[in-house]
C-alpha positions as CSV (number, residue, x, y, z in Angstrom):
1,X,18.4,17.4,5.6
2,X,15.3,14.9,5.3
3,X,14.4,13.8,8.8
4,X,11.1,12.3,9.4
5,X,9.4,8.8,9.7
6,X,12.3,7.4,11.1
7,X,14.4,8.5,8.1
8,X,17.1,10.7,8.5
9,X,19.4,11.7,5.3
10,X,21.6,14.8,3.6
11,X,20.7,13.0,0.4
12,X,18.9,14.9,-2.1
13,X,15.1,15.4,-1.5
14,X,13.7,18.7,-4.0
15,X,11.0,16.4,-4.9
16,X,9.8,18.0,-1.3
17,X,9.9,21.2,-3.4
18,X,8.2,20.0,-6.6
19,X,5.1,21.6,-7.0
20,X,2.8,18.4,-8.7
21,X,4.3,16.6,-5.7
22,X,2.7,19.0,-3.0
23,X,-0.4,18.9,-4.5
24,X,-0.3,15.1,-4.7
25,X,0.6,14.8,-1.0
26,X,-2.0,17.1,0.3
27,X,-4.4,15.0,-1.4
28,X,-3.3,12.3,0.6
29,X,-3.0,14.2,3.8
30,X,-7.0,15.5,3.0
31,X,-8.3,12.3,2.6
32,X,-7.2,11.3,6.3
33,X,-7.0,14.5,8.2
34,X,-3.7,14.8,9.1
35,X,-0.1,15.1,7.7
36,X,2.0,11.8,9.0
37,X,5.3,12.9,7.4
38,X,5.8,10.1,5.0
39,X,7.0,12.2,2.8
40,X,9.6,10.5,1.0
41,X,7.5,7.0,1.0
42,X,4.6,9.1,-0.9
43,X,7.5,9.8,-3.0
44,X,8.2,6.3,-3.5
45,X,4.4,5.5,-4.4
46,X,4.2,8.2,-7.0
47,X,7.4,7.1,-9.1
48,X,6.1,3.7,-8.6
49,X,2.5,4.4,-9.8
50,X,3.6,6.6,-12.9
51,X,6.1,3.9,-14.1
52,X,3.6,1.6,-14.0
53,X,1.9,3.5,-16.3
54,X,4.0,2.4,-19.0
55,X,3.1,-0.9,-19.1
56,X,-0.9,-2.2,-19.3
57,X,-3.1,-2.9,-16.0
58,X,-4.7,-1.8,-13.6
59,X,-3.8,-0.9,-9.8
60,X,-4.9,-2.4,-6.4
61,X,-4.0,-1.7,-2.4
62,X,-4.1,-4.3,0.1
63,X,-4.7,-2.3,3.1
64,X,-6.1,1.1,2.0
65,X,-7.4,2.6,5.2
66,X,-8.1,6.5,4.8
67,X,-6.2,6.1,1.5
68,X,-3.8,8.0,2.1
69,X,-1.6,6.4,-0.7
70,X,-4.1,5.8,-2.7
71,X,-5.8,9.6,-2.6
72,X,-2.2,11.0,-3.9
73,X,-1.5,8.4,-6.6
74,X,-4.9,9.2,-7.8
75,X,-4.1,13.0,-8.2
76,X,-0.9,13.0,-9.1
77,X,-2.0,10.7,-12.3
78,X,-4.7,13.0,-13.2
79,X,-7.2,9.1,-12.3
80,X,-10.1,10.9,-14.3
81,X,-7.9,10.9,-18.1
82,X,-7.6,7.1,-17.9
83,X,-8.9,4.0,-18.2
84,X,-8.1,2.1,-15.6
85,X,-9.2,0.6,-12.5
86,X,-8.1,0.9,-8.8
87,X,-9.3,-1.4,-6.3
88,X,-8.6,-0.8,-2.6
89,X,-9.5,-3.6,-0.2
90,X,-9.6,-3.2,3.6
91,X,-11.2,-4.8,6.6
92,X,-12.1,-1.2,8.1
93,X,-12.4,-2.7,11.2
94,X,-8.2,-2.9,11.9
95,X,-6.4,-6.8,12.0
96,X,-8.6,-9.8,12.1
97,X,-6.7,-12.3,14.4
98,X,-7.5,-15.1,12.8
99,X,-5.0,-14.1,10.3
100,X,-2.6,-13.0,12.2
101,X,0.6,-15.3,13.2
102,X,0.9,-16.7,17.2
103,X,4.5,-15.1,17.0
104,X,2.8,-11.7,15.5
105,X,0.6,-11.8,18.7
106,X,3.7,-12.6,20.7
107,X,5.4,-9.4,19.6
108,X,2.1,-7.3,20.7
109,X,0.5,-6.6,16.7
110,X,-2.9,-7.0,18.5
111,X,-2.0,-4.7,21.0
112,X,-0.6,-2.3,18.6
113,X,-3.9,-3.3,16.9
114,X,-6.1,-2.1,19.9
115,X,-4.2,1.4,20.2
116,X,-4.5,1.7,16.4
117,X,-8.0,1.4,16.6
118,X,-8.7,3.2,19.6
119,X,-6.8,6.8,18.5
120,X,-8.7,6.2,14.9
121,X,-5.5,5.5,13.0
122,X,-7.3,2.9,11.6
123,X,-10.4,3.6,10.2
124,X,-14.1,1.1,10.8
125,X,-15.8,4.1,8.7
126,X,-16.3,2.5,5.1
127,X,-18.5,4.8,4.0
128,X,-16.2,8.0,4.6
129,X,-13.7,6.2,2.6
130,X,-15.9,5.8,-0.1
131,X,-16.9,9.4,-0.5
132,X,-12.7,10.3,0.0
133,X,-12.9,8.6,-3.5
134,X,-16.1,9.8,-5.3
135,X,-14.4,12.8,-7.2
136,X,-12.6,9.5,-9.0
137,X,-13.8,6.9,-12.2
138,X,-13.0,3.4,-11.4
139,X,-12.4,2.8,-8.0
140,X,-13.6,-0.3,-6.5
141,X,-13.7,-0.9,-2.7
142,X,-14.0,-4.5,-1.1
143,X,-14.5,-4.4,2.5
144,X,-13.4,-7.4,4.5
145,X,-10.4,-9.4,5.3
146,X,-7.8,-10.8,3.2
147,X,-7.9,-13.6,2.2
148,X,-11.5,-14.2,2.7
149,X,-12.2,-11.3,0.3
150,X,-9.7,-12.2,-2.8
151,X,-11.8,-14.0,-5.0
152,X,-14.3,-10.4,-5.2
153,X,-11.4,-9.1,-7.4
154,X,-11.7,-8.8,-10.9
155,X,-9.5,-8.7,-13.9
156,X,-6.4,-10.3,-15.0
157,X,-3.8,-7.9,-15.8
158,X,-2.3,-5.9,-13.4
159,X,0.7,-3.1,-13.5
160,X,0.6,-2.3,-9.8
161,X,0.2,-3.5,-6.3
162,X,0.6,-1.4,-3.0
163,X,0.7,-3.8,-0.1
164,X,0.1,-2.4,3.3
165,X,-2.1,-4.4,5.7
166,X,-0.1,-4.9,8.9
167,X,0.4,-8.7,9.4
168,X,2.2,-11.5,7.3
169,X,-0.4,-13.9,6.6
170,X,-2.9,-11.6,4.6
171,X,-0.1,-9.5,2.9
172,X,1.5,-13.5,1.4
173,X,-1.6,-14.9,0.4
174,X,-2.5,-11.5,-1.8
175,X,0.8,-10.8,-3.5
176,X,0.5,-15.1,-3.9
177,X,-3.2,-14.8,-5.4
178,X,-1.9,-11.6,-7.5
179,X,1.3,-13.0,-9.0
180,X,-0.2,-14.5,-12.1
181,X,-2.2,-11.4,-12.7
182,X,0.5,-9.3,-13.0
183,X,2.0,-7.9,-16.4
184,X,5.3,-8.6,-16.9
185,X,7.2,-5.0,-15.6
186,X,4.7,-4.5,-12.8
187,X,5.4,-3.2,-10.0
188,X,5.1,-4.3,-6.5
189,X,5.5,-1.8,-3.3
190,X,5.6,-3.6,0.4
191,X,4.8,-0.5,2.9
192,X,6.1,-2.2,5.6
193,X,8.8,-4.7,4.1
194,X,12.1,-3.4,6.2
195,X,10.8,-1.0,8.3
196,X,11.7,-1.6,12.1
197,X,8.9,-3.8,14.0
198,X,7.8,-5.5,11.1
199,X,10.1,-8.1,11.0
200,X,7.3,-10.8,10.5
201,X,6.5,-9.2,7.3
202,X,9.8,-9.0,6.0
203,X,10.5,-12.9,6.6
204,X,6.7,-14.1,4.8
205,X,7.7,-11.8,1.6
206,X,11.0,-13.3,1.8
207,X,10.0,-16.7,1.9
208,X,7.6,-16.3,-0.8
209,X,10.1,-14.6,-2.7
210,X,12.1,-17.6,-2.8
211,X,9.1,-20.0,-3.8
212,X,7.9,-17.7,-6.9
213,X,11.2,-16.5,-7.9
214,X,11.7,-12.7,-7.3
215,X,13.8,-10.0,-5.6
216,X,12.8,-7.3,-3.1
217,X,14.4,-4.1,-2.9
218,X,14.9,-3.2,0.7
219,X,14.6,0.5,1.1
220,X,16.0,2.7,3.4
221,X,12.0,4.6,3.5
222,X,11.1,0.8,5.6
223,X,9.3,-0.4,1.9
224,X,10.4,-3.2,-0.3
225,X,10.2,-2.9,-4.1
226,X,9.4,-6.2,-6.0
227,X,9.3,-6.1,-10.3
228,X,7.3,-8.6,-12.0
229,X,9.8,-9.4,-15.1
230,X,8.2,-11.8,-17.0
């Protein structure tokens, strides 16, 4: 029985078992101190990330934080062996209201914000980030809100996007400024696409969804899963 992170299920989970998985997670769970159970949404990260190996690009997360996600994609794909890039952007200083929807702050996100930030959930230390990453080749950070910070990324071909920063408006205008970066079978991952409070999110990826012409996998883990066919 799975039963964590608001997940409960007598579906099929030995991946919990799988040795290269455990060492993956506990990379994640070292890079921010503590073990927040998301056990089966790592799981979701790491087949999305080595699927997107197949195809040519590079990675980026909208929202890294700790790097949590990041830190266990990283190790699980040995980051070292290849040649590509990850770029993580964050604020590292938790939402900035000015891109954050009247009916977000309506709902409480800043307050949510405040507590965040208060119990250190969210991070404002940029520079402990950066040494959680220095064992790795090619990682990039850009510090500073989205979307003031977009036009710092590099590169034009992409084969996977993690998407996890809290609020609507940022999280639309980078999957909208990545789109044409991305090579066709890439693989987009919402953190927070169905997953209960979010509901702002979920509406913004829709709507965008309809105006560039894809699908979202809502998963039962709270993520969505977007492909980039073509």
């Amino acid at each position: 029985m799975y039963d964590q992170d608001d997940l409960r299920t007598a579906h099929n989970c030995d991946f919990m078992r799988d040795p290269a998985f455990i060492s993956a997670y506990d990379r994640g769970v070292q890079a921010v101190g503590v073990d927040y159970r998301w056990h089966w949404r790592v799981h979701i990260g790491l087949w999305a990330a080595r699927t997107a190996m197949q195809i040519e690009g590079d990675f980026i997360e909208f929202g890294a934080n700790r790097g949590f996600m990041s830190s266990a994609i990283m190790a699980d794909l040995d980051w070292n062996a290849l040649n590509r890039r990850f770029i993580l952007l964050d604020t590292f200083s938790g939402l900035d209201d000015r891109f954050v929807t009247d009916a977000e702050k309506a709902i409480g996100v800043m307050d949510r914000n405040a507590r965040e930030l208060a119990r250190g959930f969210y991070t404002t230390d940029v520079e402990s980030v950066r040494r959680n990453f220095q064992e790795w080749k090619n990682v990039e950070i850009i510090a500073g809100a989205v979307p003031t910070t977009l036009d710092q990324i590099t590169g034009d071909r992409f084969a996977f996007v993690h998407i996890d920063m809290n609020c609507s408006p940022p999280e639309v205008a980078a999957l909208r400024h990545m789109w044409p970066r991305l090579t066709p079978g890439a693989l987009i991952l919402l953190d927070d696409y169905a997953y209960n409070g979010y509901e702002s999110q979920k509406h913004g990826m829709d709507l965008l969804g309809r105006d560039l012409g894809f699908h979202i996998a809502s998963l039962p883990t709270g993520q969505g899963l977007i492909l980039k066919l073509a």
